[in-house]
Structures are given as C-alpha cells and as structure tokens.
C-alpha positions, 0 to 999 in steps of 0.5 A: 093505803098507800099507793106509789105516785111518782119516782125521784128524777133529780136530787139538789139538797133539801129539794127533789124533783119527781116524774109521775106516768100518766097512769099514776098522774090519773090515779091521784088526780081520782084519787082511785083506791083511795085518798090519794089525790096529790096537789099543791101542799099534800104531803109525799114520802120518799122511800129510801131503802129503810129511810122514809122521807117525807116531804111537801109538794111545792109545785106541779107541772106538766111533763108533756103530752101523755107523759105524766108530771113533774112534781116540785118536793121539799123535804122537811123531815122523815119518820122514824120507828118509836119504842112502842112500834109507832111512827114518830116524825122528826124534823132534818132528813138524815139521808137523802133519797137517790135516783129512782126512789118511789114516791107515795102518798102519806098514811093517815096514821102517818099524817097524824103524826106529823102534826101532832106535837109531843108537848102536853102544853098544846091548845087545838085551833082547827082541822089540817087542809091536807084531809080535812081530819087531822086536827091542828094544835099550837105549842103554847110554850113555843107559841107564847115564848118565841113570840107570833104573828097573825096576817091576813087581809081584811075579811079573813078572819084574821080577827076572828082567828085571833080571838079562838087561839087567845080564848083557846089558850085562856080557858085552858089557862085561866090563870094567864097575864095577857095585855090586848091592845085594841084600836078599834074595840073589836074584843069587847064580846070576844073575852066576855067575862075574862077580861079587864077592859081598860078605856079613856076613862079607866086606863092610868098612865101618869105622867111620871112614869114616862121617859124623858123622850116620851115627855118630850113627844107629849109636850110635841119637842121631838126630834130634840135638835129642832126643839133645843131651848124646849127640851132644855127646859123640860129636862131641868124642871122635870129633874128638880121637881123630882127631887123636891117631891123626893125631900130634896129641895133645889136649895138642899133643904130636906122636906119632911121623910113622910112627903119622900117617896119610899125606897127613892134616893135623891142622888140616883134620881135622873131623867127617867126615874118613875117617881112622882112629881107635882105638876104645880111644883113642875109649873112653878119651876117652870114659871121662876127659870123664865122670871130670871130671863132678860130676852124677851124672845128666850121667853116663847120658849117657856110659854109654849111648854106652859102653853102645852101644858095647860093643854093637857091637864084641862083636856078631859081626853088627857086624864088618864096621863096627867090627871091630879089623882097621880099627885100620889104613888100609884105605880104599884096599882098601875102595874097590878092593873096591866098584868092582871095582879091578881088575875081574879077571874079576869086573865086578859087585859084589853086596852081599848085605844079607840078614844085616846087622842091619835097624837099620844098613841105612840106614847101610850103603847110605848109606855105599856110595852117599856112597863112591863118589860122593865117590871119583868126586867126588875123583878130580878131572881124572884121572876115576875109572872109571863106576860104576853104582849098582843097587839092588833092592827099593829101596822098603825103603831108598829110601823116599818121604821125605814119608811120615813115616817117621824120617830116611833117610841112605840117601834122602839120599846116593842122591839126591846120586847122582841129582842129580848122578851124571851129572856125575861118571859114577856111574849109578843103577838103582832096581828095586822092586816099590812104585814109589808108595813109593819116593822120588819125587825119585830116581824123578824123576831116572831118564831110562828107565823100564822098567815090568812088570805093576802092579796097585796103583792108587797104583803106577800112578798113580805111574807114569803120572805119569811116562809121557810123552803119547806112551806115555800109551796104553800105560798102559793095559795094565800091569794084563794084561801077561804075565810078562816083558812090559814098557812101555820108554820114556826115554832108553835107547830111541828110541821108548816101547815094549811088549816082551817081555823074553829068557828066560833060560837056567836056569843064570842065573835069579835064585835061587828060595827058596821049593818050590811049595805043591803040591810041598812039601805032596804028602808029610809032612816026616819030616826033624825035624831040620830044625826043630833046625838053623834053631833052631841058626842062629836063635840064632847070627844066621846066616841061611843062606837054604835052598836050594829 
C-alpha cells in the first residue's frame, strides 16, 4: 500500500522540493509496512487535490540533525482514471502540486502502468530497477524510427545488450532488414542462422558505384585542393569511361545497344552515376591524356593515379571493390545482398569489417550508408522496405567531426541517414564504448538513448547532456551500474528508466576472443606452432581471429 513520505516545501516549474520528518525518513529507509524504500531514481506521487502527480526522485539530502531530508522531485507526468476504472500514465502534468501537497510511494499497479506502453509493437528486454518486477519493454516503431543509441564502457554489457534487444526485435519480426556493421567479428554467434554474414571475401562493392569523393579517398587525393592535377585526371577519365561503357564513345561514335547499360542515358551520366565502367578502358584513357603531354613533371601526376591504381586491382584485400567480376551490372545484386531482398531465413546483414584494409573503411561504410539510403530515397511511391542501419564501435568510423581528424565520408553519409532517414524508413542504432567521440550531430538525432556503466568524465558529461530533466537523477548512477544494468529513456520507452537487461542463453552470447589471464597462463604454451601459423596468416593478410 502506500504510505505518505514526505510533503512538498518548494515548487519551481517541473521541479519540486520535499521534507521528509525523521519518522518518515525511518520508515523508507526500512521500508517498514511495505515496499517502501525511496532513494535515488524511485518513483513518488505528489497528491494534489484529485491530481495524482508522479515524479522521480533526483537527489536526497539531509535536512539536519533529527530533522529528516530534503528530497530533489522532477516531475514527469501524472496518472489519470481510464474508461475501465484503471490507471493510465500520461506524460506533461496539468497542475502543479502546491505548498503542503503529500508525497507517497507509488503502487505497484500503478508502477505497471508507468512502464507499460499502449503500442502492440513492443519487444521485452528486461525487468525495472525501481522493484525489480515490473517488466521493461521497447517501442519497436519508436525505437527503429526515430532512431537509438546504446553506450557503455567496456565490460558493460553493452555488447551483450546490444544483441538481446536486436535478436528480441528479429524473432518477433523474422521478416526484418537489418544491416550490422561489426569491426571486431563479435556477432558471429549472436545471430546464428539469422544472419548473412558478409566478409573480404563475400562483401560487393564495385568500384563504380562510388561517388567521385569516395573515388578520390581510395586513390588517397583528399582534400582535393592539394591534389588538383590528380583529381582532375580522375574527374575526366572516370566521366568518359562512363560514357563509353554507356555506347558513347569519346568521338560520338554509338557502340553496339547490347554493350549500353539498360535505362542509362549518356547525357544524364555525370560524376556520381552508379554505372559501370571498365577499368581497362579507365587505364587507357588515363595512359592517352598523359602521351599528349610535353612536360615531363605533369606526367608524375598521372603515374601515381596509374600507380595507385595497379595497387588496388592486384591487392587481394581489394577485391571486393575492384574485383574484374564488376566488369558487369551487379547493382541490383549488391543492394539485394545488403537489405536482405528477399530475406529468405536470413533477416540481418552483418558486415564483419575486421579484414577490410583500415585505409578504406570510411569509404566502405559511406558507401553502405549512401546505398541504402539513396535506394530508399529512389524507390519513390512505391517505398522501398525499412532498413535499419547498425553500427558498432561506432566512435572509430563515426567520429566528432570537430575533432581535427581528416575528412570523414562516413561522418557525412551517416548523418544524411540521421537527419533524414525517418522519412524515407532507414533507422539508425549507434553502439559505442566512447560516446564523447562520436559525432555529436548524429548522436543528436537519436530519439532512445540506452546507456550502460560509464566511468570517463567526458563520456558522462556527453551523456548528461543528452538526458532529459526527468532522468537527470538517474545520471548519477552511471558510474556503479552493474553489468547489464542500464538508464533507458526517449522515445522507445514511455517513461526514462533503470533496468537491468535479459541474460542471454550461452549459444547466442557475442563471440569471447580473448582466454582469461588466469586461464591462459596456469600452464606453459608448448604449441610452437602456433607462432609459425599466425606468421603464415600475417604475411598473407588474412586475419582469421582465433577462436577462445
């Protein structure tokens, strides 16, 4: 039942301030006749004549010797009387309490319905801090549309967090279109038999589909105004072998209509086309502008695009991009293949980004991002399938744009995603263990913040900032969460809470790569092959990430 702990002693706006006696202070410190304890985060009502506010205690201290506490109160909301004669919650109070209004503890029934949601679109990911019995559910419409983020220091359980709220979403919605991208291969288990797994070998990107500033990045001219001569060779040579492959030859010349590329017009082609060129006819246009040249010193230019060039089509690790099976049309297939069109079985895409050479991750992911979104984009009335975007350790692609670091494409097609995404159903999840170093105008954009155990005081203080005066009491308890307990509020919950996250069964448990210390070390390694297999695998660039 319950019970009065305290009365209102100051009202400023959405803020309230109350006095608890000694008496009462002992009596929820015990929590004597009842679930009554009240600390930081517990939910209080404020009655108000027939009002029944409800608020979240946000800090707690003492009112003096044998005088009680003063209680910190934002308020968040208040319930209301439903057609059946129940509770229901609604966010925004309609009348403040006044001087003198009681403060009690919150019924569990009551509770219930504060962290229930009236959308049938809900998945369940764990149990409410509060008492420990109310379970926790996520808007999945909200979640997915208005897009999320999930924080959390290494050792949180932020992967693991991660992995139920996406597998929760993916068995109840088996016909889903996601896209993981995975820096470290920890998914491989989590997604057993949902997912598509895409690696060096698997992965098709070719290298036409990229935008002349991507190109640009790959042959390593960016910023453009130090590499003026390179990037005005590339601009030329990739514009007419364009047009050749189109049936356009320089000389206007038509080509056969078989070798056109189907719905292409020659005089909309530009920079950014996704068309189909050849590289040979790309290398010989290259090879006849530098024989018209008399200087001698012009031509280092076109040798280091040459040079560059013969880089990337005889590094295995490039093939995925400029592999010669992309002579061909194979944009369909490559779109197909990231939304899971059809899913067949397979709902989630993950890209494992662990091989791909460090110098063209940028490219990759802003290529992926740009893909989808323009497909989405393009699909026009007939509206392409929701996609949601999900990027892991995404401080390391995803990075603060005012932090000095060089150009990022990714930072740039990921936020057209953020801004815009919604209108064209492409979500985005940002998962990261740095939240300070992540771009903050993605960040922004992110309608549910689900935060685990942060230490760093730039990471919290980049958090805080994005909590709402509601859960600003909440705040305070990042530092001595507990793995898999979490702070959840935006739009996929209805009201900003402390959880702790469902376990998952060992089977579906992100990939461990690392023994324990203690484990690894109570016995000699006598396997000296070991050393002359990863030197094996070193100098042939595969990187088979040892099983623990």
């Amino acid at each position: 039942m319950p019970a009065q702990i305290g009365q209102v002693t100051e009202v400023t706006g959405s803020n309230i301030k109350a006095l608890m006696d000694a008496t009462q202070l002992n009596a929820a410190q015990s929590g004597s006749g009842g679930d009554q304890g009240v600390t930081v985060g517990s939910m209080v009502e404020v009655q108000s004549g027939t009002a029944r506010v409800l608020g979240i205690v946000s800090a707690i201290r003492s009112a003096g010797a044998d005088k009680g506490a003063v209680m910190d109160i934002s308020l968040v909301g208040q319930f209301v009387t439903n057609a059946s004669g129940g509770t229901d919650f609604k966010r925004g109070v309609a009348r403040w309490p006044s001087i003198g209004s009681p403060v009690v503890t919150v019924a569990e029934a009551d509770a219930g319905s504060v962290v229930k949601t009236t959308s049938t679109s809900t998945v369940h990911i764990g149990k409410a801090e509060f008492n420990g019995t109310q379970d926790i559910y996520l808007d999945v419409d909200n979640l997915l549309r208005t897009h999320f983020a999930i924080f959390g220091s290494s050792g949180s359980g932020k992967t693991s967090t991660t992995s139920v709220i996406l597998r929760a979403i993916l068995e109840r919605l088996p016909n889903a279109h996601m896209v993981l991208l995975d820096p470290h291969n920890e998914y491989e288990g989590a997604f057993a038999g949902m997912t598509e797994r895409l690696t060096l070998q698997t992965l098709r990107l070719p290298y036409w589909m990229l935008q002349f500033k991507e190109i640009c990045a790959v042959f390593k001219v960016l910023p453009e105004s130090d590499y003026a001569s390179e990037v005005k060779i590339l601009r030329e040579a990739v514009v007419q072998a364009k047009t050749l492959y189109a049936g356009i030859a320089a000389g206007g010349v038509s080509k056969s209509p078989a070798a056109a590329t189907a719905g292409t017009s020659t005089s909309s082609l530009n920079l950014d086309s996704p068309v189909p060129f050849r590289l040979s006819d790309f290398r010989r246009i290259i090879n006849d502008m530098m024989g018209k040249l008399d200087n001698p010193e012009a031509i280092q230019s076109y040798l280091r695009v040459l040079n560059r060039l013969e880089e990337l089509t005889s590094d295995d690790r490039y093939g995925f991009m400029f592999g010669p099976q992309f002579v061909r049309d194979v944009m369909g297939e490559v779109i197909c293949q990231l939304t899971r069109i059809p899913v067949e079985g397979k709902p989630i895409t993950t890209i494992d980004l662990s091989d791909i050479p460090e110098e063209i991750v940028d490219v990759v992911v802003s290529v992926v991002f740009r893909t989808i979104f323009s497909f989405a984009v393009w699909s026009g009335e007939e509206g392409a399938v929701p996609t949601v975007l999900v990027c892991e350790e995404a401080h390391r692609y995803l990075w603060d744009d005012r932090s000095g670091k060089t150009i990022s494409l990714a930072v740039h097609a990921a936020g057209q995603v953020a801004k815009e995404g919604r209108k064209y159903g492409v979500g985005l999840g940002v998962i990261s263990q740095r939240p300070s170093e992540v771009s903050p105008s993605i960040v922004s954009q992110c309608g549910t913040i689900i935060t685990l155990r942060l230490g760093n005081e730039r990471d919290l203080a980049f958090v805080k900032n994005a909590l709402p005066d509601s859960a600003a009491g909440l705040m305070q308890a990042l530092p001595a969460l507990n793995t898999r307990e979490a702070i959840v509020f935006g739009q996929g919950v209805a009201f900003p809470t402390r959880l702790t996250v469902n376990e998952l069964p060992a089977s579906a448990r992100p990939r461990q790569k690392v023994k324990s210390f203690m484990e690894a070390w109570s016995n000699d390694t006598t396997d000296t092959g070991l050393v002359a297999r990863t030197i094996e695998r070193w100098r042939s660039r595969l990187h088979h990430i040892r099983r623990a």
